[in-house]
C-alpha positions in Angstrom: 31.5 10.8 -0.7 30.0 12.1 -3.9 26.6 13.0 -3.0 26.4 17.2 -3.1 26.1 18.1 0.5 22.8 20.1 1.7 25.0 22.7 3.5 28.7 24.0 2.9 28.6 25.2 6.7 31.7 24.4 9.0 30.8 21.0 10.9 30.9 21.2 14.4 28.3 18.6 14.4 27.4 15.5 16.4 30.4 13.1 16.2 29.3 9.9 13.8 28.0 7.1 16.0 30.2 4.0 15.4 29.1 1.4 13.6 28.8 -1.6 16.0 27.1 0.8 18.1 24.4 1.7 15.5 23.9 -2.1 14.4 23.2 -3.3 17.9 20.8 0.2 18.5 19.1 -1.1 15.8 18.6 -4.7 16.2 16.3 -3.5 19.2 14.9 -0.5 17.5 13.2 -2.2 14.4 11.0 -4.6 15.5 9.0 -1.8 17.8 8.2 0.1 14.3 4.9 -0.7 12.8 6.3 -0.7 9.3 8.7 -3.8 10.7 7.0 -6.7 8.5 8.8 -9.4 10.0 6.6 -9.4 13.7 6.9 -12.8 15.4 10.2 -13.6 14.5 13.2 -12.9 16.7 15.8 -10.5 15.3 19.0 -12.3 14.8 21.7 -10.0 13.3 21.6 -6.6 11.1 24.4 -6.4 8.6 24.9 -2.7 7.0 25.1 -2.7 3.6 24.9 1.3 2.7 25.6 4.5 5.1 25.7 7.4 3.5 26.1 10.9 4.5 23.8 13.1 2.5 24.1 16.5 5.0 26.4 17.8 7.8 25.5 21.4 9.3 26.7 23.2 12.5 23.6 21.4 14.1 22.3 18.5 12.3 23.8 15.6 10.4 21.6 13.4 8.0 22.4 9.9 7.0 20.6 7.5 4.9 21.3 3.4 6.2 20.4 0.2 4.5 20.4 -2.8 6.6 20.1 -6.3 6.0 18.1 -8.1 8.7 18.3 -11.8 9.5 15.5 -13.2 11.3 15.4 -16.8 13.3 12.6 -18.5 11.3 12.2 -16.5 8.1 14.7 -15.2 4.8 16.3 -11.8 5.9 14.7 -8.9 4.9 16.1 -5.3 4.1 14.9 -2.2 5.4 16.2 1.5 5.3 16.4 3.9 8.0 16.8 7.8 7.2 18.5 9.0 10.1 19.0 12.4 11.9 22.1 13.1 14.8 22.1 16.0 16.9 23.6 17.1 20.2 20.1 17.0 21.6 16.6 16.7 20.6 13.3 18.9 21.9 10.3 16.7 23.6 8.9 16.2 19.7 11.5 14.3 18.6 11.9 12.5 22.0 9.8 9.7 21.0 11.7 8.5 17.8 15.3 8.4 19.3 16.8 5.4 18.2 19.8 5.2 20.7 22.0 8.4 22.9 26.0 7.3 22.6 28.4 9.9 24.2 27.1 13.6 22.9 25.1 12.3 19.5 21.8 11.6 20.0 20.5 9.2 16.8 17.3 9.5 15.5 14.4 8.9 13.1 15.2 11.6 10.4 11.8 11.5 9.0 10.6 13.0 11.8 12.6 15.9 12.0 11.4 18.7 9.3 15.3 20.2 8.6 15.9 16.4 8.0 13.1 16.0 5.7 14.0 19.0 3.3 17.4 17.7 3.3 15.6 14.9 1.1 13.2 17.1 -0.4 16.4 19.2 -1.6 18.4 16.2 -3.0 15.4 15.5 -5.2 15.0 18.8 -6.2 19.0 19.0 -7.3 19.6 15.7 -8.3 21.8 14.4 -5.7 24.2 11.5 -6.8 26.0 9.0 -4.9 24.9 5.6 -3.4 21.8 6.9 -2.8 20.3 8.7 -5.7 17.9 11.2 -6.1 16.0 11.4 -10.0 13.5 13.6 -11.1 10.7 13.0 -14.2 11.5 15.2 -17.1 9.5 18.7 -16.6 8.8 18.1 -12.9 10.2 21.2 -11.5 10.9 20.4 -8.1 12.0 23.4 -5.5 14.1 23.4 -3.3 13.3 25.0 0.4 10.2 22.5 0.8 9.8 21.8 4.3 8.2 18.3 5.4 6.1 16.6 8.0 5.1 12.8 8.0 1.4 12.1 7.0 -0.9 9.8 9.1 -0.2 6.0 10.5 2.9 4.4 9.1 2.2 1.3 7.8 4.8 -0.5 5.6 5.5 2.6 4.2 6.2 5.9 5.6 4.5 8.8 3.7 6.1 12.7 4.2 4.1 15.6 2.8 6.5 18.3 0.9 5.5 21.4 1.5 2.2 20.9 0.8 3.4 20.1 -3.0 4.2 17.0 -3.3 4.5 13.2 -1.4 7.4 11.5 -0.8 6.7 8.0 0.1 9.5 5.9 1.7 9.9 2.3 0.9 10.8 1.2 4.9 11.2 -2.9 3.4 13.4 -2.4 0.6 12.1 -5.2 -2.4 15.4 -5.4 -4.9 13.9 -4.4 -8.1 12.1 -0.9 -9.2 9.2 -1.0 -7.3 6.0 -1.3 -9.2 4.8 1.7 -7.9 7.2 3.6 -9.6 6.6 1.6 -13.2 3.1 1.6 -13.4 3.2 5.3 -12.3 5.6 6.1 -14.7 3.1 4.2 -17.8 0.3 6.3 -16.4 1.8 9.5 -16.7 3.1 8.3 -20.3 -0.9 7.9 -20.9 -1.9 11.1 -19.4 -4.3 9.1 -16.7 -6.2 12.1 -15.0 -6.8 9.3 -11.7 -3.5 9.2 -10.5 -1.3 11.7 -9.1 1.8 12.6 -11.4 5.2 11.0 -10.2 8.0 13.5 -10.0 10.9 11.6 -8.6 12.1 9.0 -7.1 15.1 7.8 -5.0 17.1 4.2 -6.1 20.4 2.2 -4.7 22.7 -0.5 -6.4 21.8 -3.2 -3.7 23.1 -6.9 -5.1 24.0 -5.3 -8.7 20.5 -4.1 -9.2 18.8 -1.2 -9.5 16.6 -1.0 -6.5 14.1 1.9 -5.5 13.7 3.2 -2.3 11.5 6.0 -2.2 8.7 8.1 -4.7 8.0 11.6 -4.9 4.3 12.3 -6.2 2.1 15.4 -6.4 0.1 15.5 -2.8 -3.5 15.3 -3.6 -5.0 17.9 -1.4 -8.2 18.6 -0.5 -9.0 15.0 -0.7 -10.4 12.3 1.5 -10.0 8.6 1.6 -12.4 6.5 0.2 -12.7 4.2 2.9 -13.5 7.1 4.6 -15.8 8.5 2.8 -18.1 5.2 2.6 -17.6 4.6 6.0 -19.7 8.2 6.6 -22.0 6.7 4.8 -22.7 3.4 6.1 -23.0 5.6 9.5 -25.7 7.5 8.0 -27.3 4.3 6.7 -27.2 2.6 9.8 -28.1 5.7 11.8 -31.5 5.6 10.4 -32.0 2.7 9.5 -33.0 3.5 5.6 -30.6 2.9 2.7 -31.8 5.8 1.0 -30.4 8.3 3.7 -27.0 8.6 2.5 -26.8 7.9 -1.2 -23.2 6.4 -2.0 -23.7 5.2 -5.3 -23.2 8.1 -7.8 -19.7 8.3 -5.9 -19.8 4.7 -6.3 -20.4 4.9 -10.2 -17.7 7.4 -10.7 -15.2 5.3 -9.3 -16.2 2.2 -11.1 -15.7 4.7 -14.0 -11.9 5.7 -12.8 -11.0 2.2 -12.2 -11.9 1.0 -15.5 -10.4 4.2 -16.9 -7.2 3.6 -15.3 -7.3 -0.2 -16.6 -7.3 1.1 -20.0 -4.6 3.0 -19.9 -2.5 0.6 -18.3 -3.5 -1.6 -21.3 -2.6 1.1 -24.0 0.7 1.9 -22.5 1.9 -1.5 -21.4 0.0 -4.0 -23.3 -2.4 -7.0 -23.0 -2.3 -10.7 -23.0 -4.2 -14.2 -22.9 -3.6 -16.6 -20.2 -5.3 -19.8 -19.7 -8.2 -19.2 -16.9 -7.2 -23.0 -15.6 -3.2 -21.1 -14.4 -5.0 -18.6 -12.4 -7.5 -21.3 -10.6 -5.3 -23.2 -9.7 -3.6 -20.4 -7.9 -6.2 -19.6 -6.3 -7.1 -23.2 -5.1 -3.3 -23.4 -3.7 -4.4 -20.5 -1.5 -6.8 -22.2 -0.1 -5.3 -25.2 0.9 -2.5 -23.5 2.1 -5.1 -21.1 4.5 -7.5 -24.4 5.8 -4.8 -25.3 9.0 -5.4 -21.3 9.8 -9.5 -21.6 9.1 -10.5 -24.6 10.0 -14.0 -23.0 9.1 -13.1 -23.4 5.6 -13.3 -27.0 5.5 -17.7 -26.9 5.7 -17.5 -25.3 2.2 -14.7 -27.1 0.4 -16.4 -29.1 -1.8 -18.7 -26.2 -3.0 -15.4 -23.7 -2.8 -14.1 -26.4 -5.3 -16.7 -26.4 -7.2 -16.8 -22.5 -7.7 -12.9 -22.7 -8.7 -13.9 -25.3 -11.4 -16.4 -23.4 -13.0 -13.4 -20.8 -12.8 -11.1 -22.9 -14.3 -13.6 -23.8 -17.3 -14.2 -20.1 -18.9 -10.9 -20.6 -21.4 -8.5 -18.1 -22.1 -8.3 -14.7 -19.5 -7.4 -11.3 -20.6 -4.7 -10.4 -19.0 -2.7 -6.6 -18.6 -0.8 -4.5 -15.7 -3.5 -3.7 -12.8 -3.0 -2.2 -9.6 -3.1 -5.3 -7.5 -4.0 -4.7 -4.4 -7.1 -2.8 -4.8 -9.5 -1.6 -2.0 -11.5 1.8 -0.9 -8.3 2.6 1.5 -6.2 3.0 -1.9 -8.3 5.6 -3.7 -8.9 9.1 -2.9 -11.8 11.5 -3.6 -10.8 15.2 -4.6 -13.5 17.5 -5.5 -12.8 16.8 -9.1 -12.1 13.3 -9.6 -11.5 9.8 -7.8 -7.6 9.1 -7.8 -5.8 5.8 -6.9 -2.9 5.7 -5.0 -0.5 2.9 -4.0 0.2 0.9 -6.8 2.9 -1.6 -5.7 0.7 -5.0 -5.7 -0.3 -7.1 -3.0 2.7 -7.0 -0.1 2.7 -10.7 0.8 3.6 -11.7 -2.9 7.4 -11.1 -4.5 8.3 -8.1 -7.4 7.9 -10.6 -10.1 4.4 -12.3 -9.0 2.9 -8.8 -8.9 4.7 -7.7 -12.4 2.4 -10.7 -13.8 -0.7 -9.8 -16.1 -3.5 -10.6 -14.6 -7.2 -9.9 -15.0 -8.3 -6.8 -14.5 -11.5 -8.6 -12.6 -9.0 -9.2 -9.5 -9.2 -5.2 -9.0 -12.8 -5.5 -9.3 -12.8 -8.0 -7.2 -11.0 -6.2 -4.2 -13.4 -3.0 -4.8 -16.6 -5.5 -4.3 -15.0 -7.1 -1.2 -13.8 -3.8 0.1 -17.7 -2.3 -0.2 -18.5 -5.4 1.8 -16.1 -4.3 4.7 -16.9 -1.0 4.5 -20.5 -1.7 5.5 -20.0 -5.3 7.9 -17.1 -3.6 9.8 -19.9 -2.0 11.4 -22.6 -4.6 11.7 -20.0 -6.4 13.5 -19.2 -4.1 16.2 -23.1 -3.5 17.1 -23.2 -5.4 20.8 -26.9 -5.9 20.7 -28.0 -9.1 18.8 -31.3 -8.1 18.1 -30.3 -5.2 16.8 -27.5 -6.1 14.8 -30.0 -8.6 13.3 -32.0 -5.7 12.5 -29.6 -3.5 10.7 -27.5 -6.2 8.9 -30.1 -6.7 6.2 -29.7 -2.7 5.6 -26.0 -2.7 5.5 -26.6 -5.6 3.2 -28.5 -3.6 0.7 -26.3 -0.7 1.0 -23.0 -3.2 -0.2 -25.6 -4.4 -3.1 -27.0 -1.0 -4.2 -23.0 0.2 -4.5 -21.2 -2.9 -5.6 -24.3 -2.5 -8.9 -23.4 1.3 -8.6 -19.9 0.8 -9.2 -19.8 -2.4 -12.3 -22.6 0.2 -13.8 -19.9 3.0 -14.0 -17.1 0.4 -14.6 -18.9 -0.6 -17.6 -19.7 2.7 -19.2 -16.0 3.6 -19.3 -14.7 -0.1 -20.4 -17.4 -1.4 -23.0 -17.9 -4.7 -21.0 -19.6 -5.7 -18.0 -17.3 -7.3 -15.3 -20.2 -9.5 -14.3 -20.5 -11.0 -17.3 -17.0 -13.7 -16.3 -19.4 -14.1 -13.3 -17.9 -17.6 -12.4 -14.2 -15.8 -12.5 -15.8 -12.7 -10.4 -16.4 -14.9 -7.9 -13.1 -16.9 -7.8 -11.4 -13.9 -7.3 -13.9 -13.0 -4.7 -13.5 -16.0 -2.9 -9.4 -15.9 -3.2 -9.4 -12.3 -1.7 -12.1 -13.5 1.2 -10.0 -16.3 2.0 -6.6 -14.0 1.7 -9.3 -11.7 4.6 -10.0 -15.0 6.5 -6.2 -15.9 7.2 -5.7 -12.2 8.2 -8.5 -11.6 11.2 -7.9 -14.8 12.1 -4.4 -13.7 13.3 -4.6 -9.9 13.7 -8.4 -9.3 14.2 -11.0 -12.3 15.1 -13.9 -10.2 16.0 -14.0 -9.3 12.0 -13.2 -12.9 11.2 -17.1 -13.3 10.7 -16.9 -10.6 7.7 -14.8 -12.7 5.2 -16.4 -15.9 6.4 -19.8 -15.2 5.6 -18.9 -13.6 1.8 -17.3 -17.0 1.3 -20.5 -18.6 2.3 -22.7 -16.3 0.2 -20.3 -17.4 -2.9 -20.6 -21.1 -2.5 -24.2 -20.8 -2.1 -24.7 -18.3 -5.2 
């Protein structure tokens, strides 16, 4: 094995689980993670494709596994699984055992801090093998880092480095380099102050290509999610019934001014384009076709929906660059400097290439305007009263107005244009990220189903 070992110490370790063994353990393991993205579908094989030893101490060995998972219903997917074996676990690491065979007890390494810094290490040294570790060019990476796993995982798992640096694990491996990683790396090329800096990264030959698998980024401490942080707000808002309570939108303005300062730099580093607006209507009007058997509410406002994509379709040519994709107030962060966005690999439904596409910066604009909308209505809706929810709606309304002005003021300082200007394109992308919402509560959330159904509803009518 040629990846440099974390420790040089004797093994008397847990004795290696046998394959079959770990396959099988797995197969029933996977699909109780909440980063498993293929729910609903039974598991019907898992096929090892890499197993590789990266450390073997006295008490702890550390293995990193790529599996490829067929599914009864759905194209196999691959996932990666950084796992710890010991002789026995404390009641921490109880809950993330993945199987017990004879003495070895196998489980989620990312859980397990001496299992962590045997990743942080590797990064720090440049470990090489199947699994590589790679660092940016002046990044300086220390070794010794201990680690603990940050918040809910989600389709990612996110491990804070000794409160240096983030390493984010891939857990559904895409084959490609992840556009988190490019798009980080052309920001850092630009000097963009409203991202974190990428240090490293971890990659794997999977079919012939070069495939990442994890990022290592500076942790932004001291910060707080923007979701968050306008959630407080709305709170306030609602509390007292006065929009002027809790003033959101010089936050607001600044981070119409990051976004469109981000934008630019993509621009300068990776270029622009022209694209005929017709293309990207017609994407969006596939969309909604393809969500009407899933809201059957849609089919009131089709004709005025395709009417809105017309108008759409009819503005010419689009400006097209790099954006982040999948843009929303739970993928920024406020530090006491600056606003910072995070988490730029595209939207998750759509394949590597489809989010390498240029595309109008107005779909990020877009997701910020919808996501002010949920900030506010996600609590409109959960207010049992019906008179009062009548009551405060039209103040959560304002708020979502006052901010979404707020934040295409600050936008438009920083770019030189006025994203409501394309306002016929705005609202297409509006109405394709509303109906995107609308297929999602419908399945995973139908009390909020009413959010994204009355945005579309205010478009058509607009």
């Amino acid at each position: 094995m040629s990846t440099e070992q974390h420790s040089i110490d004797e093994p008397v370790a847990p004795p290696p689980l046998d394959e079959g063994a770990l396959l099988g353990a797995l197969a029933a393991w996977l699909p109780e993670q909440r980063w498993f993205s293929a729910k609903g579908h039974t598991v019907t094989g898992v096929h090892l494709l890499t197993r590789e030893t990266l450390a073997t101490t006295s008490e702890l060995v550390v293995e990193h596994v790529l599996v490829r998972v067929d599914l009864e219903g759905a194209e196999p997917q691959i996932f990666q699984v950084p796992l710890g074996v010991r002789t026995s676990v404390d009641e921490d690491l109880d809950p993330w055992v993945i199987t017990r065979d004879g003495g070895a007890v196998v489980f989620d390494a990312l859980r397990d801090p001496d299992a962590i810094s045997v990743y942080s290490d590797l990064l720090a040294t440049g470990g090489t093998g199947e699994v590589r570790f790679l660092a940016m060019p002046g990044s300086d990476l220390q070794t010794g880092l201990r680690g603990k796993v940050l918040g809910a995982e989600q389709s990612n798992t996110s491990v804070i480095l000794g409160d240096r640096h983030l390493l984010k694990i891939f857990r559904r491996v895409t084959i490609g380099i992840n556009p988190d990683v490019e798009l980080h790396r052309a920001l850092g090329q630009a000097g963009c102050e409203n991202v974190a800096p990428l240090r490293g990264w971890m990659e794997a030959d999977i079919d012939h290509t070069e495939t990442t698998l994890a990022m290592a980024q500076d942790f932004v401490a001291g910060s707080t999610e923007g979701w968050t942080t306008a959630q407080a707000s709305v709170r306030d808002v609602l509390a007292s019934g006065d929009v002027t309570t809790s003033d959101f939108t010089s936050e607001a303005r600044e981070l119409g001014r990051a976004v469109a300062s981000v934008h630019a730099d993509l621009a300068s580093v990776l270029g622009t384009s022209l694209a005929p607006a017709a293309g990207t209507a017609a994407d969006i009007s596939a969309r909604v076709e393809t969500a009407l058997p899933v809201i059957a509410d849609l089919e009131q406002y089709l004709p005025r929906i395709r009417a809105l994509i017309d108008q759409a379709a009819g503005t010419g040519g689009i400006d097209t660059q790099r954006i982040h994709g999948d843009l929303h107030l739970g993928q920024v962060l406020r530090t006491p400097e600056r606003w910072v966005l995070i988490d730029f690999e595209g939207e998750p439904s759509k394949s590597f290439e489809e989010r390498r596409t240029p595309d109008s910066t107005l779909r990020d604009v877009a997701g910020m305007i919808r996501s002010f909308d949920y900030a506010a209505m996600s609590h409109v809706v959960e207010i049992d009263d019906p008179q009062e929810r009548a009551r405060l709606e039209p103040v959560a309304r304002e708020w979502v107005e006052r901010n979404v002005s707020a934040f295409c003021d600050g936008y438009t300082e920083v770019a030189g244009h006025d994203p409501r200007i394309s306002w016929a394109l705005l609202r297409a992308y509006e109405l394709d990220k509303a109906v995107y919402e609308a297929v999602y509560e419908a399945r995973n959330r139908p009390t909020w189903l009413s959010i994204p159904l009355h945005a579309i509803e205010r478009l058509v009518a607009e």
